[in-house]
C-alpha positions in Angstrom: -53.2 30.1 -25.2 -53.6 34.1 -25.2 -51.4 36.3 -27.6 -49.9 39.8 -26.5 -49.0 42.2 -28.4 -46.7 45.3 -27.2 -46.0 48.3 -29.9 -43.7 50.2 -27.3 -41.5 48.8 -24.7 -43.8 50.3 -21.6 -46.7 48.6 -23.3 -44.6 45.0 -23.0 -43.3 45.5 -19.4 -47.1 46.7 -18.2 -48.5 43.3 -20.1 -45.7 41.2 -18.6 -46.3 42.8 -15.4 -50.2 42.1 -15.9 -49.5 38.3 -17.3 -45.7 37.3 -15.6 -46.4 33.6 -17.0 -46.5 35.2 -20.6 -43.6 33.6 -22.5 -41.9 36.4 -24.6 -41.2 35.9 -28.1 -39.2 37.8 -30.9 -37.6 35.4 -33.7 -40.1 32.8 -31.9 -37.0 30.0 -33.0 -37.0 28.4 -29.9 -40.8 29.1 -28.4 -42.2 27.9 -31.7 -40.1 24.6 -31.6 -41.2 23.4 -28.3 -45.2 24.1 -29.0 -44.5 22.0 -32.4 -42.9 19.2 -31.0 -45.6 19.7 -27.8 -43.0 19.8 -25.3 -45.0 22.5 -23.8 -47.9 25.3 -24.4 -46.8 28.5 -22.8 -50.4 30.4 -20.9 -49.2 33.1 -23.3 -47.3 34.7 -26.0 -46.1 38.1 -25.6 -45.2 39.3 -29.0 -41.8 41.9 -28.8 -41.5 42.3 -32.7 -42.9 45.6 -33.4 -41.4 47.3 -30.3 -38.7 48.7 -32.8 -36.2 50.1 -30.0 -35.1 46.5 -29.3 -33.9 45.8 -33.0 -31.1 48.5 -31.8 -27.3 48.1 -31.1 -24.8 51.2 -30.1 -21.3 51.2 -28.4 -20.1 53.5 -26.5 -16.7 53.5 -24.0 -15.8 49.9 -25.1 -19.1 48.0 -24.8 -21.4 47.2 -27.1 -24.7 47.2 -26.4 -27.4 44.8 -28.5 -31.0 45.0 -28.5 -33.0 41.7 -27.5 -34.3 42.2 -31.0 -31.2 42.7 -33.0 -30.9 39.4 -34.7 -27.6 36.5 -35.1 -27.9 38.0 -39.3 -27.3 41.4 -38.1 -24.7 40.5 -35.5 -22.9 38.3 -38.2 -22.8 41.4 -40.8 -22.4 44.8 -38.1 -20.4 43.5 -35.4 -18.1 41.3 -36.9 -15.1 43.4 -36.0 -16.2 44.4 -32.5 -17.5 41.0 -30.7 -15.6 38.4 -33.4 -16.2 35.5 -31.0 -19.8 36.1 -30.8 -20.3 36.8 -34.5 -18.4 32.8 -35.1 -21.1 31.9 -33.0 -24.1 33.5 -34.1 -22.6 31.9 -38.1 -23.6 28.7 -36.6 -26.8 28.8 -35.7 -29.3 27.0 -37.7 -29.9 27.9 -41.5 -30.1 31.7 -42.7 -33.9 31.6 -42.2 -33.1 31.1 -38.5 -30.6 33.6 -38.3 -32.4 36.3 -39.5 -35.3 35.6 -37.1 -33.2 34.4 -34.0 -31.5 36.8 -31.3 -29.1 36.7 -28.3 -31.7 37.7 -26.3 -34.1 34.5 -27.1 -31.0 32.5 -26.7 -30.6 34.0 -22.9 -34.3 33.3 -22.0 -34.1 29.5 -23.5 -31.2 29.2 -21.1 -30.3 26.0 -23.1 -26.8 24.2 -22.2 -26.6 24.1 -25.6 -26.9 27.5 -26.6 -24.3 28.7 -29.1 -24.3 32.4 -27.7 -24.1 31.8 -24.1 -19.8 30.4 -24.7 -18.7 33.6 -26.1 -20.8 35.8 -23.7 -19.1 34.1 -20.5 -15.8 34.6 -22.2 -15.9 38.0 -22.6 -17.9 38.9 -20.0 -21.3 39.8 -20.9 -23.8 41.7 -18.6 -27.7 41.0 -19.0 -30.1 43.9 -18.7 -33.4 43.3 -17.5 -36.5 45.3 -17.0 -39.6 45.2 -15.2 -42.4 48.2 -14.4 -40.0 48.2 -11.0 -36.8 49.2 -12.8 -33.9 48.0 -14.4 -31.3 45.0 -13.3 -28.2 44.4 -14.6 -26.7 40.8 -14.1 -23.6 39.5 -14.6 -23.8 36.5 -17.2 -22.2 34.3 -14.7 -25.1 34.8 -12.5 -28.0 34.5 -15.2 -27.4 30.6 -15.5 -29.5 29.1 -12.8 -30.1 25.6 -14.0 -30.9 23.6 -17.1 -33.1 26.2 -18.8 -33.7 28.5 -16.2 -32.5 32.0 -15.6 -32.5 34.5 -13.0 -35.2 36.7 -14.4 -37.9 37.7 -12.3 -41.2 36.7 -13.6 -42.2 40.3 -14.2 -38.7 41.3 -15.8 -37.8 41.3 -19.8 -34.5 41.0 -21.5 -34.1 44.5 -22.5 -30.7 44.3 -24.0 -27.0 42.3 -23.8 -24.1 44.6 -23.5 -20.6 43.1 -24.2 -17.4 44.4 -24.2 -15.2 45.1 -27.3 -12.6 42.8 -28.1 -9.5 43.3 -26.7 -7.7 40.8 -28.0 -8.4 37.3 -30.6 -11.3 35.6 -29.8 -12.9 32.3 -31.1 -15.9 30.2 -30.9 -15.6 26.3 -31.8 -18.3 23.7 -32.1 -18.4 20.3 -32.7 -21.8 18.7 -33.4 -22.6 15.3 -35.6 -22.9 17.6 -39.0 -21.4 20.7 -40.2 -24.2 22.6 -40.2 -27.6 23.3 -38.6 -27.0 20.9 -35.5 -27.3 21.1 -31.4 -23.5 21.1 -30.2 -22.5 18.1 -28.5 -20.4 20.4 -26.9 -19.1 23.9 -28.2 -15.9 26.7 -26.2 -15.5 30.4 -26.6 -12.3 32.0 -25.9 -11.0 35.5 -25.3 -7.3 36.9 -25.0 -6.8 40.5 -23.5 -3.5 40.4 -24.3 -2.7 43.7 -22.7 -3.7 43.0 -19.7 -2.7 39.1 -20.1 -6.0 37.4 -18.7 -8.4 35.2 -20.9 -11.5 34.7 -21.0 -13.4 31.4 -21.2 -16.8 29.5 -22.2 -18.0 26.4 -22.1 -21.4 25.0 -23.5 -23.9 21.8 -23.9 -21.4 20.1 -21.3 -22.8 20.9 -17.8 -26.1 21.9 -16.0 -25.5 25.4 -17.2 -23.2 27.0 -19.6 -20.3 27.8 -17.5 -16.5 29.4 -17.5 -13.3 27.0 -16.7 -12.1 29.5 -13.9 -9.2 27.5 -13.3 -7.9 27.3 -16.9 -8.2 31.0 -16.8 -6.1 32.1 -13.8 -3.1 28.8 -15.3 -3.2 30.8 -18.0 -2.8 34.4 -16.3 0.2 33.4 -14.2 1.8 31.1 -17.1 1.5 33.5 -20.1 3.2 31.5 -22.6 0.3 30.4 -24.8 2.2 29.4 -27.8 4.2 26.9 -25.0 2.7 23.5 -26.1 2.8 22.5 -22.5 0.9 25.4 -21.6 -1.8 24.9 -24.0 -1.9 20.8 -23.2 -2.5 21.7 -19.4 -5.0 24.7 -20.6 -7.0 22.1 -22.2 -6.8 19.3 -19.4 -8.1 22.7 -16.5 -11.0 23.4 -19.3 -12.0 19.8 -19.6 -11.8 19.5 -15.8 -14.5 22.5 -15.8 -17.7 20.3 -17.3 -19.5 18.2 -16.0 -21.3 16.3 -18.7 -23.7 13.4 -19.3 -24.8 10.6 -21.5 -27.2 11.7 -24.2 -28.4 11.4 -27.6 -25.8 13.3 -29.1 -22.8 12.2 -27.3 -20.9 10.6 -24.5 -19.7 12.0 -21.6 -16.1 11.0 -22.1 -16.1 12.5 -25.4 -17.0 15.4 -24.9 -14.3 15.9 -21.8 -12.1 15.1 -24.7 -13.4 17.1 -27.3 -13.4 20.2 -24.9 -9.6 19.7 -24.3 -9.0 19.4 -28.2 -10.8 22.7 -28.6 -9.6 24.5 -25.5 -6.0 23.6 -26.8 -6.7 24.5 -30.4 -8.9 28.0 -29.9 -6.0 29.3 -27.7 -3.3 28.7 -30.2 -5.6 30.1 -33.4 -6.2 33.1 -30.7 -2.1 33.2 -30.0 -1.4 32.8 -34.0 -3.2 35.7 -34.8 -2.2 38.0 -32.1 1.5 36.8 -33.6 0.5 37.8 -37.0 -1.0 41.4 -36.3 0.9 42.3 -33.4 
């Protein structure tokens, strides 16, 4: 197995140009995993860490845009008040060792169902930017999910940076997994109200091919806006669950988690309701 090293970002996109089946890493959290466990030795690493424009974030006009080296530590502490959902996501993630080597970004190229980023990016709708020597590509989040951990990069692109939209409204990010801490969902939801403009926003991960939105549940929601009707919320819950499409596994059964998604569709929207209530 080779190792890259890139010290400037044209250095990395010439080397992943010269070497496409180079597998970047940055925190190395997920990379490292898989060669321990020898699920799988990448041709070669391509070391990001000391291209130091990628440990970046700015916002500007209502989006914020983070570095595929900003970590979940530095998320959790600087952009707590913009992207709140993300930031309750990024807190559960491993143990502090892994969030202050772990990143959105290495989240996105895992591609893992499981992934507790990808829920709050589909809810508010994030937008990937990739790079390669040919230019820069920006896709819709929907559209990065291509399968169970794959991703519509090109072999010759790099995850340059996520932007994400301010919060416009409450959002939340809830989890259940067989522990409180430092544990692969079983299935996890990200929510986010616009309340202005009366849409929401949804995400649903570790219970489907892909991590995925419940369309469905969004536009009920947009035509019904009553979320603090308990009928609305029960049938909110029932459109989300109808959304996955889960499996058997290790960590949990299908049926479960179509329930536990309902549960925490139901209960996300009315802690998202209760505290547009309480500031509004």
């Amino acid at each position: 197995m080779d190792f890259l090293r890139a010290t400037t970002w044209a250095e990395a996109l010439r080397m992943k140009a010269d070497r496409p089946d180079a597998t970047p890493v940055q925190g190395g959290t997920d990379v490292m995993v898989e060669i321990n466990l020898d699920k799988g030795r990448p041709a070669a690493l391509l070391d990001l860490t000391p291209v130091t424009e990628l440990a970046e974030w700015s916002a500007e006009s209502g989006t914020v845009r983070i570095g595929a080296g900003v970590t979940y530590s530095r998320i959790i502490a600087e952009l707590a008040d913009r992207l709140p959902g993300l930031a309750q996501a990024s807190r559960t993630v491993g143990s502090p060792q892994i969030r202050n080597r772990g990143t959105v970004a290495g989240n996105l190229g895992a591609a893992s169902p499981a992934g507790d980023s990808h829920p709050p990016l589909l809810a508010s709708g994030a937008i990937v930017e990739a790079e390669s020597v040919g230019g820069i590509r920006m896709i819709p989040i929907g559209d990065f999910y291509t399968g169970v951990k794959r991703n519509a990069l090109a072999p010759d692109e790099l995850i340059r940076a996520v932007h994400v939209p301010e919060r416009r409204g409450p959002q939340y990010f809830s989890k259940i997994g067989t522990r409180n801490a430092m544990v692969i969902a079983v299935c996890s939801f990200g929510i986010a109200l616009d309340v202005a403009a009366r849409t929401v926003g949804t995400g649903i991960g570790s219970a489907a091919p892909t991590p995925r939105r419940a369309t469905e549940a969004e536009a009920f929601l947009a035509e019904n806006w009553s979320p603090g009707d308990p009928e609305v919320s029960r049938r909110f819950g029932e459109l989300v669950a109808a959304a996955a499409a889960p499996i058997d596994d290790v960590r949990g059964s299908r049926d479960y988690r179509v329930h536990a998604l309902a549960v925490m569709a139901r209960r996300t929207l009315g802690w998202a309701w209760e505290e547009h209530r309480r500031t509004s």
